[in-house]
C-alpha positions as CSV (number, residue, x, y, z in Angstrom):
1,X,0.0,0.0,0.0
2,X,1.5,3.2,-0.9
3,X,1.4,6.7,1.6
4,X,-1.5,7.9,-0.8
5,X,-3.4,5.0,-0.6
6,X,-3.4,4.7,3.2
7,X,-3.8,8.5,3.5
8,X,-6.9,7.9,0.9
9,X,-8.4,5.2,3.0
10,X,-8.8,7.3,5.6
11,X,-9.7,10.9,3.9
12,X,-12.1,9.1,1.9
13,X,-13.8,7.6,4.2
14,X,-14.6,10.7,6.7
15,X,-15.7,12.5,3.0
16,X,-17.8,9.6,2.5
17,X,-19.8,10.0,5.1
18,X,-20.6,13.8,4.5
19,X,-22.1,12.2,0.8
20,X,-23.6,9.8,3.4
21,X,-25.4,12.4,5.5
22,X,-26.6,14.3,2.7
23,X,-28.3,11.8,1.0
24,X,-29.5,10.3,4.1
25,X,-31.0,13.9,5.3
26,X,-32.8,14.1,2.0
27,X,-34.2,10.6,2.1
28,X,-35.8,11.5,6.0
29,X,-37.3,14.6,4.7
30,X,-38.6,12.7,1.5
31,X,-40.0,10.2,4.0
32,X,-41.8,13.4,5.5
33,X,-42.8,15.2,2.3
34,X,-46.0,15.1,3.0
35,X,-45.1,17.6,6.3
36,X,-42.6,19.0,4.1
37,X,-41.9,22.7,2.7
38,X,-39.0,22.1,0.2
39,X,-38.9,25.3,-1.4
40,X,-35.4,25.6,-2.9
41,X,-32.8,27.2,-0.8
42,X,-31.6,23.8,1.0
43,X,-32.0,21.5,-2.3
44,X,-29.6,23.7,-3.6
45,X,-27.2,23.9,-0.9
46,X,-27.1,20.1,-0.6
47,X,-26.4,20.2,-4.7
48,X,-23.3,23.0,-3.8
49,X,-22.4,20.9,-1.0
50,X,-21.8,16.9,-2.9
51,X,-20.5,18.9,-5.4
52,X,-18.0,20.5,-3.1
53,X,-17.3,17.2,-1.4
54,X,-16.8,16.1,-4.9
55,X,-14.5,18.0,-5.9
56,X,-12.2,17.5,-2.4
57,X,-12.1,14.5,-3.2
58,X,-10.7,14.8,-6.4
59,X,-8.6,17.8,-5.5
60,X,-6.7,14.9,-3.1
61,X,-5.9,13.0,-6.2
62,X,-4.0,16.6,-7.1
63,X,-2.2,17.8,-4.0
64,X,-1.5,14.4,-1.4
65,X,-0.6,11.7,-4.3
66,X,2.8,12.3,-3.9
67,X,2.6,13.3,-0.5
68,X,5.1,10.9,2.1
69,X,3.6,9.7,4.9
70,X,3.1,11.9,7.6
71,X,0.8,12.2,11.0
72,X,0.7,16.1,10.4
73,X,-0.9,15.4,6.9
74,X,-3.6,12.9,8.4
75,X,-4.6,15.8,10.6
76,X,-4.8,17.9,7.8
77,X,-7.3,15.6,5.9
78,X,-9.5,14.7,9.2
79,X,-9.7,18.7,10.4
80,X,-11.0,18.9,6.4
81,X,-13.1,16.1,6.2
82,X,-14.6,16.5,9.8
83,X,-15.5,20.3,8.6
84,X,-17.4,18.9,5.8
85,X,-19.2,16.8,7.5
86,X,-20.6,18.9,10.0
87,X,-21.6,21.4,7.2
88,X,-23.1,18.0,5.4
89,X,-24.9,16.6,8.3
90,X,-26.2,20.3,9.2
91,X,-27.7,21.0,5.6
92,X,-30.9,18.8,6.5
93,X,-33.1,19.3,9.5
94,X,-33.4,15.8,12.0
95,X,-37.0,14.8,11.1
96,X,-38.8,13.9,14.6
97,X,-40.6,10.6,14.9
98,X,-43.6,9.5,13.5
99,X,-46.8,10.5,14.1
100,X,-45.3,13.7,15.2
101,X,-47.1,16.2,12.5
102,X,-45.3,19.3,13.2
103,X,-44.2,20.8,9.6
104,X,-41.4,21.4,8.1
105,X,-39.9,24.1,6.2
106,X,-37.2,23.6,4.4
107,X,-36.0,27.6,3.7
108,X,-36.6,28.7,7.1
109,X,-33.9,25.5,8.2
110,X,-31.8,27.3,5.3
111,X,-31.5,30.4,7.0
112,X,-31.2,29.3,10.4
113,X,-28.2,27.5,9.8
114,X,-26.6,29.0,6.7
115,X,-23.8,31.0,8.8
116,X,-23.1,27.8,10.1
117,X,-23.3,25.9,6.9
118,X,-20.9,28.0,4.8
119,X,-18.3,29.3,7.4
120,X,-17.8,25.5,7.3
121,X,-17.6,25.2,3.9
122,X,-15.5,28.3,3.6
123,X,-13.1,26.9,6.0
124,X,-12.4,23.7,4.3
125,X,-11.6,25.7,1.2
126,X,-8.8,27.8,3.3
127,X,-7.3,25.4,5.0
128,X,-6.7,23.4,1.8
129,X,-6.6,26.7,-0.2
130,X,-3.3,27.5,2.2
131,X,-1.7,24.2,1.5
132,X,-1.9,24.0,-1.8
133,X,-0.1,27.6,-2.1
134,X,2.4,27.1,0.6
135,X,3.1,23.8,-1.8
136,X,3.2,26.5,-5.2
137,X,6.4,28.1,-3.2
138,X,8.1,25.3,-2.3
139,X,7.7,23.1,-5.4
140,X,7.6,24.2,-9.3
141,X,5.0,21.4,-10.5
142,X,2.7,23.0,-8.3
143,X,3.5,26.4,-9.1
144,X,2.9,25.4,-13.1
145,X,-0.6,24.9,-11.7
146,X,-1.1,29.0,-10.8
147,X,-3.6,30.0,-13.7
148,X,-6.2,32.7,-14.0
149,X,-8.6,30.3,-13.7
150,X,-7.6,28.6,-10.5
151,X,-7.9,32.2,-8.7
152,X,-11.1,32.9,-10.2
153,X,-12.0,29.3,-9.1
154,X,-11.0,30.7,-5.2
155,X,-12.5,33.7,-5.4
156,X,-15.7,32.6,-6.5
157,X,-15.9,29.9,-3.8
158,X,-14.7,32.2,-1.3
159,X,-16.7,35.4,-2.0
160,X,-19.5,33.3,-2.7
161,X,-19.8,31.3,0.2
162,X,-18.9,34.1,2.4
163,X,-21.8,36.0,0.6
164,X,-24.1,33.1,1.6
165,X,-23.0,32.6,4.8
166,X,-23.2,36.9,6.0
167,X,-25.0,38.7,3.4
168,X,-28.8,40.3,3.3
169,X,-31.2,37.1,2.3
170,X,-31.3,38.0,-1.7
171,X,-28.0,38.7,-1.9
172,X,-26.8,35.1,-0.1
173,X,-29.8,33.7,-2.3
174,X,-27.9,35.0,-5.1
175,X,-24.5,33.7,-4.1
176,X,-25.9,30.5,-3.3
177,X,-27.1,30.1,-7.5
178,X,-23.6,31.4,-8.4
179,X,-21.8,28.8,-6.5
180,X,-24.4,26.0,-8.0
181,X,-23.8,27.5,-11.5
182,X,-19.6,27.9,-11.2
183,X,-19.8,24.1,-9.9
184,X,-22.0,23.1,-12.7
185,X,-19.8,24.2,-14.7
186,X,-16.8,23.1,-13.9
187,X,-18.6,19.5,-13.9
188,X,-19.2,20.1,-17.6
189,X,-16.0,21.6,-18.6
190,X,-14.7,18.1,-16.9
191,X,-17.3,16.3,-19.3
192,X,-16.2,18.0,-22.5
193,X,-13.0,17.0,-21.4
194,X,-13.7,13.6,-21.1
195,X,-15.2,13.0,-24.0
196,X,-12.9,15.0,-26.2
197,X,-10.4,12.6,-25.3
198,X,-12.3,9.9,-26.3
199,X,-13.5,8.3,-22.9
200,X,-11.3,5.3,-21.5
201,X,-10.2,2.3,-23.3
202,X,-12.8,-0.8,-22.7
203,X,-10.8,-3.6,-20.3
204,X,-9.3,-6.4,-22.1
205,X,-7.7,-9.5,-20.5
């Protein structure tokens, strides 16, 4: 097993259960829909939020596969990972037990928590923000990385979600669609991507 892989096992896991919580949360509240307000302020933060999980996770392919083995590094990845998860498991409300018929609103549990939510989310994308540019003045592969588009990338996520997080109601409703849109985006960018070179190559053996 190499460092990445046991480093992997372990990030990978504590990400995994963010994905877990979020689509748990959503199947408890679509046991309750009939109780339910969904309206579309926390469908769409749970949307920003896999996709932000999602793109962790590949960002670890980027920045820890060559990385040694190291104790600091796992603390690195579990202070990340744990973040994420409390934003994940926050992002749906705990349903109460059946037969209770109190109801549920789904935007009013968005901005109760939202502060909460993205300071989270904001976090993650510091701490790991900061290590990837210490790792841009210490190594040159990393600083061939530094493109326009990588400090838009940060800016967005960080203005956005501190937008969300702080601002006046429409304006945080409007950061919340920007952050959706710039991670939609970069989801189809990834797709053209994939396709213009032609997909994978079909297992043989």
């Amino acid at each position: 097993m190499s460092a990445f892989e046991f480093f992997f096992s372990f990030y990978g896991l504590l990400l995994g259960l963010s994905v877990a919580e979020l689509v748990g949360g959503f199947s408890r509240v679509l046991h309750e829909r009939h109780r339910v307000r969904f309206g579309w302020l926390t469908p769409m933060l749970a949307l920003f939020v896999a996709m932000d999980v999602a793109t962790f996770w590949s960002q670890a392919w980027v920045i820890f596969r060559g990385a040694p083995f190291n104790l600091a590094l796992l603390f690195v990845g579990l202070i990340v990972a744990a973040t994420f998860y409390i934003a994940a498991s926050i992002t749906f409300p705990r349903v109460t037990a059946e037969g209770v018929e109190e109801k549920i609103d789904l935007d009013n549990h968005f901005w109760a928590h939202r502060r909460l939510i993205f300071s989270c989310i904001l976090a993650a994308n510091v701490i790991v923000g900061a290590l990837f540019v210490a790792l841009m003045t210490v190594d040159a592969g990393f600083a061939s990385l530094s493109t326009a588009r990588l400090w838009i990338g940060f800016a967005v996520f960080g203005l956005g979600s501190a937008a969300a997080a702080f601002a006046p109601r429409k304006l945080a409703g409007c950061a919340l669609i920007a952050l959706v849109v710039y991670s939609l985006f970069n989801v189809a960018r990834a797709a053209l991507a994939l396709i213009a070179s032609g997909g994978w190559s079909t297992p043989t053996g």
